[in-house]
C-alpha positions in Angstrom: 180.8 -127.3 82.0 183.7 -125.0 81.1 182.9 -122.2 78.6 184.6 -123.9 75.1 185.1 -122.0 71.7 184.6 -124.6 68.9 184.3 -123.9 65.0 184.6 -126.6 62.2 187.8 -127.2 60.2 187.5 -125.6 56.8 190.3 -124.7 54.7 190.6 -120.6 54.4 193.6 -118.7 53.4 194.7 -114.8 53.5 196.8 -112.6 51.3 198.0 -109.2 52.0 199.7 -107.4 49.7 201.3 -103.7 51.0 202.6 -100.9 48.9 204.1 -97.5 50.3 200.6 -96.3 50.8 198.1 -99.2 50.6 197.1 -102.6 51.5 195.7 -105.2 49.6 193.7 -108.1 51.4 192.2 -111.2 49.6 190.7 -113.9 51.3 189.2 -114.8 54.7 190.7 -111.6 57.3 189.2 -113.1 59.9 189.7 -117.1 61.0 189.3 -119.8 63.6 188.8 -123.5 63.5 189.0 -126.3 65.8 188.3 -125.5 70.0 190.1 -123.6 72.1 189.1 -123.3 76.5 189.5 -119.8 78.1 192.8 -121.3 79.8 194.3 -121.5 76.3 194.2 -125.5 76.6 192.7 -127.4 73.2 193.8 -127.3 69.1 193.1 -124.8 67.0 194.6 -121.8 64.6 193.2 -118.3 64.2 194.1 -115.3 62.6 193.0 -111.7 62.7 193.7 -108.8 60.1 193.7 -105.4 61.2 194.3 -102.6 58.5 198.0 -103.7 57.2 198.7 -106.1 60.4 197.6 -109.5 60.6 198.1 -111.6 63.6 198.3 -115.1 63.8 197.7 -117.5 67.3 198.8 -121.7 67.0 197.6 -123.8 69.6 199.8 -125.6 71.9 201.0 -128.5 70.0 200.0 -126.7 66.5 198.5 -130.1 65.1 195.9 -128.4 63.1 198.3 -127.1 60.4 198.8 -124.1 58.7 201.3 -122.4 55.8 203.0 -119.4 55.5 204.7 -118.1 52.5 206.2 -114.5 53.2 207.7 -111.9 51.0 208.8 -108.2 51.9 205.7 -106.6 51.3 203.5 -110.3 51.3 202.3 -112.8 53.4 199.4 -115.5 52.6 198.5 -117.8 55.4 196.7 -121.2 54.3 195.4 -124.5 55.6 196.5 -126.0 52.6 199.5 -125.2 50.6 198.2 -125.7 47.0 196.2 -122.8 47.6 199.9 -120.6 48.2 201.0 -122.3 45.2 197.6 -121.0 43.0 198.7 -117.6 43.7 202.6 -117.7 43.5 203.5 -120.1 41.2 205.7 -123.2 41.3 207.9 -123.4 44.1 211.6 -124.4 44.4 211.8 -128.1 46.4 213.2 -127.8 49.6 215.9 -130.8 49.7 216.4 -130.7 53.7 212.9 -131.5 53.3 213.1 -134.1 50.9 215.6 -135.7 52.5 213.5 -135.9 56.3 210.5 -137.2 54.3 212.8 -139.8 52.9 214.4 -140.9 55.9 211.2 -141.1 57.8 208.1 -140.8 55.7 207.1 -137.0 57.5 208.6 -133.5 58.0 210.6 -132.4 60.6 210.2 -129.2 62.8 208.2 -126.5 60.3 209.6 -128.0 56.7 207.5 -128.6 54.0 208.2 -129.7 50.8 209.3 -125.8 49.2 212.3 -124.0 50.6 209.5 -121.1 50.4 206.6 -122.4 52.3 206.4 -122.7 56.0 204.6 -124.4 58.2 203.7 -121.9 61.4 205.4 -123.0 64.5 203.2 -124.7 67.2 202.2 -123.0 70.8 203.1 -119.2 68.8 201.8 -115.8 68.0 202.8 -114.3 65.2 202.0 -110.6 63.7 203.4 -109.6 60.6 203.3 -105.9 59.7 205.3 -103.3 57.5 208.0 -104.1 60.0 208.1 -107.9 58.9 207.8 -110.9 60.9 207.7 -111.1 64.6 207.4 -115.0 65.7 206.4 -114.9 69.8 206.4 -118.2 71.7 203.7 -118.8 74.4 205.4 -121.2 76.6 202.1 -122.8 77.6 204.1 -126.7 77.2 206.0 -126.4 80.1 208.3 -129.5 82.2 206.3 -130.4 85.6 208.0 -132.1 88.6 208.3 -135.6 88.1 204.8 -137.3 89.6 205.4 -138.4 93.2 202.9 -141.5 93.6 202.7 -144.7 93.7 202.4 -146.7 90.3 198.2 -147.5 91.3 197.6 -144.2 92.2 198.9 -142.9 89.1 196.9 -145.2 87.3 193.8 -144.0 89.2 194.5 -140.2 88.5 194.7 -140.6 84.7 191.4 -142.1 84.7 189.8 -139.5 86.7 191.8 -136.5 84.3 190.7 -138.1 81.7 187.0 -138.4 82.5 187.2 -134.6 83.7 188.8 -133.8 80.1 185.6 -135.9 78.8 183.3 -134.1 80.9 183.9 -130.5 79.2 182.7 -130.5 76.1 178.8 -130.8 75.8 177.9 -132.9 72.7 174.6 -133.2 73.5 173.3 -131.0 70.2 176.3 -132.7 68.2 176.3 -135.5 65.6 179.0 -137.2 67.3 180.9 -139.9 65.5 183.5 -142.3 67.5 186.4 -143.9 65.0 187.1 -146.8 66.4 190.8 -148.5 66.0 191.5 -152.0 67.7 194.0 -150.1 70.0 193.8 -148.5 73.7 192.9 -144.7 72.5 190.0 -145.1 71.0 188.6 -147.8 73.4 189.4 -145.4 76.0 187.5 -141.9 74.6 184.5 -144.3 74.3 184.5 -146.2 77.0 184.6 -143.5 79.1 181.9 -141.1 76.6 179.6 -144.2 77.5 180.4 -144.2 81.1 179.2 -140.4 81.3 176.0 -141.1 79.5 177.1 -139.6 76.2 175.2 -139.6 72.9 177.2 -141.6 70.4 175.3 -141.7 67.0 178.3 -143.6 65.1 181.0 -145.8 66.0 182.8 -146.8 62.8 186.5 -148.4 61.5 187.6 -148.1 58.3 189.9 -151.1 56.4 193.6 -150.4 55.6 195.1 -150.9 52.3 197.7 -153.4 52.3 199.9 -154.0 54.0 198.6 -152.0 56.8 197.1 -154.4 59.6 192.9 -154.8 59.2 193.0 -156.5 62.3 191.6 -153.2 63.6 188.1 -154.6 62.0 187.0 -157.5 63.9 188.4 -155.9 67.4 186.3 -153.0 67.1 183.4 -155.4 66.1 184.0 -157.6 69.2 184.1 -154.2 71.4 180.7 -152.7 70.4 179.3 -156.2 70.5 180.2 -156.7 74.1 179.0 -152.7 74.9 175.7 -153.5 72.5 176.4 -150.6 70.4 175.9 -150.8 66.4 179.3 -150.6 64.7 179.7 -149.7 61.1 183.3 -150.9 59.0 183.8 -147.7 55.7 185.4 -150.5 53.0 187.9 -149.5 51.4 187.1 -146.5 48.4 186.0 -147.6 45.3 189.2 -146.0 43.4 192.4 -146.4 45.5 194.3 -144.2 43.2 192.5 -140.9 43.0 192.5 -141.7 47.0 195.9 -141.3 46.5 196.0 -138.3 45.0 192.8 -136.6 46.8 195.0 -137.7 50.1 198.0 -135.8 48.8 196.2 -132.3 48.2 194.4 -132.6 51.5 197.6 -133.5 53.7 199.6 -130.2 51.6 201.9 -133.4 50.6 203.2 -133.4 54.0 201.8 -137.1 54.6 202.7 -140.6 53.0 199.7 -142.3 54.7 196.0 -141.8 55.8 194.7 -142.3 51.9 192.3 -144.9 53.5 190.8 -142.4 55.9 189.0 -140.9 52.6 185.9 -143.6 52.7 185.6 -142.6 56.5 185.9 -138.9 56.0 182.9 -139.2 52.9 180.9 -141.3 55.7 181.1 -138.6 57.8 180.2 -136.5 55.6 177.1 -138.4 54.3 175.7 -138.6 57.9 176.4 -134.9 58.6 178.4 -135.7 61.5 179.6 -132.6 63.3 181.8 -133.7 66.2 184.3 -136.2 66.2 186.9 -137.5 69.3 189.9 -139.5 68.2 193.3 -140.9 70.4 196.2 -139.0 68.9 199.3 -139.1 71.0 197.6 -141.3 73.8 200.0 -144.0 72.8 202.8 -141.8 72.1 202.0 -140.9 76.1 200.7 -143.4 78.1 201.6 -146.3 76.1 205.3 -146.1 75.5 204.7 -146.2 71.7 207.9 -146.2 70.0 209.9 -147.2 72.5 211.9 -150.5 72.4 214.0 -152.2 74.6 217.2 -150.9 73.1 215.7 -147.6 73.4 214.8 -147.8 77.2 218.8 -148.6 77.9 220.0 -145.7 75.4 217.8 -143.4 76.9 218.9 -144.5 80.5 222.3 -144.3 79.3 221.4 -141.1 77.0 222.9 -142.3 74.2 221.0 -140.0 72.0 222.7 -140.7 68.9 221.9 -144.7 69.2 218.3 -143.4 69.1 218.5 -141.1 66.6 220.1 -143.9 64.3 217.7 -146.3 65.1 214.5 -143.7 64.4 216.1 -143.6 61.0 216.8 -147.2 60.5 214.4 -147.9 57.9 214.6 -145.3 55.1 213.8 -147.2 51.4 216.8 -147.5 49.3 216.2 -144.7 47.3 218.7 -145.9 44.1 215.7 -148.1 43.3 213.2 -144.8 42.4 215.3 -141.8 42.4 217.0 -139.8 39.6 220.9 -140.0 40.3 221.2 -136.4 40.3 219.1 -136.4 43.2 220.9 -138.7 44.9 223.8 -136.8 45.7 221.5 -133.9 48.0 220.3 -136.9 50.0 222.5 -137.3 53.3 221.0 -139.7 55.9 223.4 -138.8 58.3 222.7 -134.9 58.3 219.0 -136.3 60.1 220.6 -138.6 62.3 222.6 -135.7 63.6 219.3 -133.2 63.6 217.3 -136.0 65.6 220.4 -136.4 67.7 220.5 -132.7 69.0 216.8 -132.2 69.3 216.7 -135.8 71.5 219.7 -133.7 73.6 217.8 -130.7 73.6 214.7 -132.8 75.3 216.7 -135.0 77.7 215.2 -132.8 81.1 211.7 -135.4 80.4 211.5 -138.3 81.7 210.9 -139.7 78.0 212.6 -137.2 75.1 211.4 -140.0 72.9 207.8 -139.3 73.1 208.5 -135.3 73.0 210.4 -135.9 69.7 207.7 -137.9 67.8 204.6 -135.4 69.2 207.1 -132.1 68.1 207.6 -134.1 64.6 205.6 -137.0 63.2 202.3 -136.1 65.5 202.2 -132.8 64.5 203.3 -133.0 61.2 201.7 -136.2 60.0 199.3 -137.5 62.3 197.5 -134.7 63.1 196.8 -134.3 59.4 194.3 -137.5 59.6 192.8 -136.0 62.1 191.6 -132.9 61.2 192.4 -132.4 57.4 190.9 -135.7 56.9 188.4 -137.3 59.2 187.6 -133.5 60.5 187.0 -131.4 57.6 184.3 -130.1 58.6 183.4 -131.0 61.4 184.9 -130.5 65.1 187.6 -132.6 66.1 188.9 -133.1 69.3 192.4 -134.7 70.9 191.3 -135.6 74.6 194.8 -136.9 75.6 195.9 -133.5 74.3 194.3 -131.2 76.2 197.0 -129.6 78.1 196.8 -130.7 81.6 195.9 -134.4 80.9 200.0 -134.0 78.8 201.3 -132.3 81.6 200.4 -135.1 84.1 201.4 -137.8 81.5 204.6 -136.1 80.9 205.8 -136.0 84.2 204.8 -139.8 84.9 208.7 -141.6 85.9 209.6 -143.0 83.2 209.6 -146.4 84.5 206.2 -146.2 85.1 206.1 -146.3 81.2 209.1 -148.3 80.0 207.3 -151.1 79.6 204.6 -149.7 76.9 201.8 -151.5 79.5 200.8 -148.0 81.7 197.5 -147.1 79.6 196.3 -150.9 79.0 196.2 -151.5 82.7 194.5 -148.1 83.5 192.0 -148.9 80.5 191.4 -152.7 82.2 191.4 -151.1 85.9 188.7 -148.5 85.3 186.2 -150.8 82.7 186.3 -153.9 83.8 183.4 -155.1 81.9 185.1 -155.4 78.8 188.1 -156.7 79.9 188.2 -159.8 77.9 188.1 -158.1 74.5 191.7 -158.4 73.1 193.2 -155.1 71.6 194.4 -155.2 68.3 198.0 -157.2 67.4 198.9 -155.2 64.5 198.6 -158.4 62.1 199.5 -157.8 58.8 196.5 -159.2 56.2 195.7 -159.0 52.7 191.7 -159.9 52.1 190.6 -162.3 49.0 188.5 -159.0 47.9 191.4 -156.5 48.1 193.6 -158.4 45.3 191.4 -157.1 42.1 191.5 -153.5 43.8 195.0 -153.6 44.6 195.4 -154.7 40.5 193.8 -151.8 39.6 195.1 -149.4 41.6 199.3 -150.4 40.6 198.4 -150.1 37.0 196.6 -146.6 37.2 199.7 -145.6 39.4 202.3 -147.2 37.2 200.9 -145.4 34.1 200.6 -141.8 35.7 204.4 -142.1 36.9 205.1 -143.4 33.6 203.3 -140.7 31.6 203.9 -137.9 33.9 206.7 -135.6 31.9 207.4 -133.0 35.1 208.6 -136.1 37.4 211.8 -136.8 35.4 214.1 -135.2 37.7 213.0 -137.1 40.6 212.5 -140.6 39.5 214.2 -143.0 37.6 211.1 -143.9 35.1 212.6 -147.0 33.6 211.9 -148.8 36.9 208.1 -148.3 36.4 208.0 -149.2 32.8 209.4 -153.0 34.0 207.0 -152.9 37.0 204.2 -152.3 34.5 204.8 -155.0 31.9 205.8 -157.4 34.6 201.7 -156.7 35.9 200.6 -157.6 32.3 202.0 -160.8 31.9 201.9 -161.6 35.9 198.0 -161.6 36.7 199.5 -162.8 40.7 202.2 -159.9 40.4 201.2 -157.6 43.6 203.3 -154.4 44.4 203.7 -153.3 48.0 202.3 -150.1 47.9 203.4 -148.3 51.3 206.6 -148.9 49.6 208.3 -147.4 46.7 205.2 -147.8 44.5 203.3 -145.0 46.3 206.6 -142.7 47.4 206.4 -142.6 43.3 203.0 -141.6 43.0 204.0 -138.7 46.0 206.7 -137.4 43.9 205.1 -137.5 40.3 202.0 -135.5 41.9 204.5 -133.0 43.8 206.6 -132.4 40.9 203.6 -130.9 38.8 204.1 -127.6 41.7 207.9 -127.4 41.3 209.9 -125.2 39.7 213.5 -126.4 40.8 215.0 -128.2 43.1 216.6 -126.0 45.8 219.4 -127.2 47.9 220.2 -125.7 51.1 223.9 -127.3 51.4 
């Protein structure tokens, strides 16, 4: 097995201070989490300080997230930005930021929610001394020759990368959880960690909130009952709220999901688990996730900007929730033309679509489940990540993967014996049990938003107020909460660590 540098994810962070004569360091001056090979394949960030210069490495794809918030003569570096924020103060809202989070519920390129904090560029090193800031790209991500074989011999050669990505980590003095979805990526890591004779000590799925789909539940059920293997579903927690919140802090308000991940990351953490695998990006790059078939045609026909309007096609209608002096800063258009020209910059793939959601919502979002959620604390690992396993997926024709089917028929060619289990549909279901939970959960949010004095120049409270009485005389009065309900909740928590809003023009 090849020689792998792992270390849990823990938060850390480092400040260095430097005068005309002297340094001053608080914090961790020496860092790495996550797992990194000796070829520079896997996810992780590390840092190094050395007398007044501290260097900084980012993996490839930079999904284990980190913040920098630089000065003259200061720099801290944190996993999580409310620990920048504990040592400078409230920061100025970064409106381009706002704006992308609006649009499409996640940040785009390095933005975070301050005009002052950054988050580090992916695939980088970075050494800031008296000199400043010197940023230093590693251009380890780099276009392969479109793949040559047949359709069924490409099929073949994912499975066998992927079992020889499988095959280098040694797990065997790990507490190794699977999370189990209803969907292809997850199947796949265990299916395959089965096939190898790999300890699994838990397979578990956690439930959604409404009105994500829980279909997830009885697929992963049906799965581990065909492979008889014990399967355990984390309900949802006992205070959806304070999930909220708690999801907010963890994420550095740079996600608008993954608050139901909290019961699975306290399982974890119950069972000491030290190792987890999960899917990220396998559908993004085997299973033509977010493509359509209007997409397919504009990206033959490279309309980018039919794209780009399209990935923005759903953004809330923010008169309903925002202050109007807001309004004015928010320009939809100005991130149709930014997705536009990074979809042109990105045309040489054979699919730009897939390179602009791992750059962007992968990284930025996703990732954040991953590792700030389900592995705090433990090791987590992105299989269909690991650099050589992208390369060969990236260069697949893009026909091969127009029609979003390449990874289900690999995953049904190579395990045959669990080919009749259905994968999951994406059904939409609100439980009996979920209702009183949901109840409770509105009113503590209506009443924070409502009460919450710093949120005033963000959102228009009246709305609330009217939500909330409506709840008191309508016991059967339900409020989808992946809609504006919960973008309220993001912004009355995020307003407590601003000190203006900053526009950028």
């Amino acid at each position: 097995m090849t020689q792998i540098r792992t270390a849990q994810f823990k938060d850390a962070w480092i400040d260095i201070q430097l005068s005309d004569d002297t340094h001053k360091v608080a914090g961790q001056t020496s860092y790495f989490s996550g797992y990194k090979l000796a070829s520079g394949e896997g996810e992780y960030i590390e840092w190094q300080q050395n007398g007044d210069q501290l260097t900084i490495e980012t993996s490839v794809f930079g999904l284990i997230n980190a913040y920098s918030y630089v000065e003259p003569n200061r720099i801290i570096i944190a996993t999580r930005i409310t620990d920048i924020i504990k040592k400078v103060g409230r920061q100025p809202l970064d409106i381009d930021g706002l704006n992308s989070f609006l649009q499409l519920g996640y940040y785009l390129g390095d933005q975070t929610p301050f005009s002052t904090i950054k988050c580090l560029p992916r695939d980088s090193k970075i050494v800031w001394n008296k000199k400043g800031l010197q940023i230093n790209d590693l251009k380890r991500l780099q276009k392969q020759p479109t793949y040559t074989g047949s359709y069924e011999q490409a099929l073949q050669d994912y499975l066998d990368l992927f079992s020889e990505v499988i095959a280098e980590f040694d797990t065997s003095e790990e507490k190794l959880a699977m999370p189990l979805s209803g969907g292809r990526d997850s199947r796949h890591i265990l299916l395959e960690l089965l096939k190898q004779n790999k300890k699994v000590d838990l397979v578990a799925t956690c439930a959604c909130f409404p009105p994500k789909h829980n279909d997830d539940l009885n697929v992963a059920k049906q799965l581990c009952e065909a492979l008889n293997i014990p399967h355990v579903t984390t309900p949802l927690g006992p205070d959806l709220f304070d999930d909220e919140l708690a999801k907010n802090d963890m994420t550095s308000f740079c996600a608008d999901e993954h608050a139901w991940m909290l019961p699975l990351h306290e399982y974890f953490k119950t069972h000491e688990i030290t190792f987890i695998y999960d899917g990220i990006a396998g559908d993004v790059l085997s299973a033509g996730h977010f493509l359509s078939p209007e997409r397919v045609q504009w990206r033959k026909q490279e309309n980018w900007r039919a794209i780009a309007e399209d990935i923005t096609s759903t953004a809330p209608l923010y008169n309903k929730f925002l202050n109007p002096e807001v309004l004015p800063h928010i320009n939809r258009e100005k991130i149709v033309d930014t997705i536009e020209s990074e979809l042109e910059s990105l045309k040489h793939y054979e699919n730009p679509i897939a390179e602009f959601y791992l750059k962007n919502r992968t990284r930025r979002e996703i990732g954040l489940s991953t590792w700030n959620i389900m592995g705090e604390g433990r090791v987590a690992v992105a299989p269909f990540l690991m650099t050589r396993l992208y390369h060969f997926l990236a260069s697949l024709p893009f026909e091969f993967i127009e029609d979003t089917q390449f990874h289900t028929r690999a995953i049904l060619a190579g395990y045959p014996e669990v080919k009749q289990i259905p994968f999951s549909t994406g059904k939409k279901q609100v439980y009996p049990e979920y209702k009183a939970p949901i109840r409770q959960f509105n009113q503590k949010a209506l009443k924070y938003i409502i009460n919450t004095e710093d949120n005033k120049h963000l959102l228009l409270k009246h709305k609330y107020r009217l939500r909330l009485i409506r709840m008191w005389v309508d016991t059967n009065y339900l409020s989808d909460r992946l809609d504006i309900l919960n973008k309220a909740i993001y912004y009355t928590h995020l307003s407590k660590y601003i000190c203006e809003i900053n526009s950028n023009g």
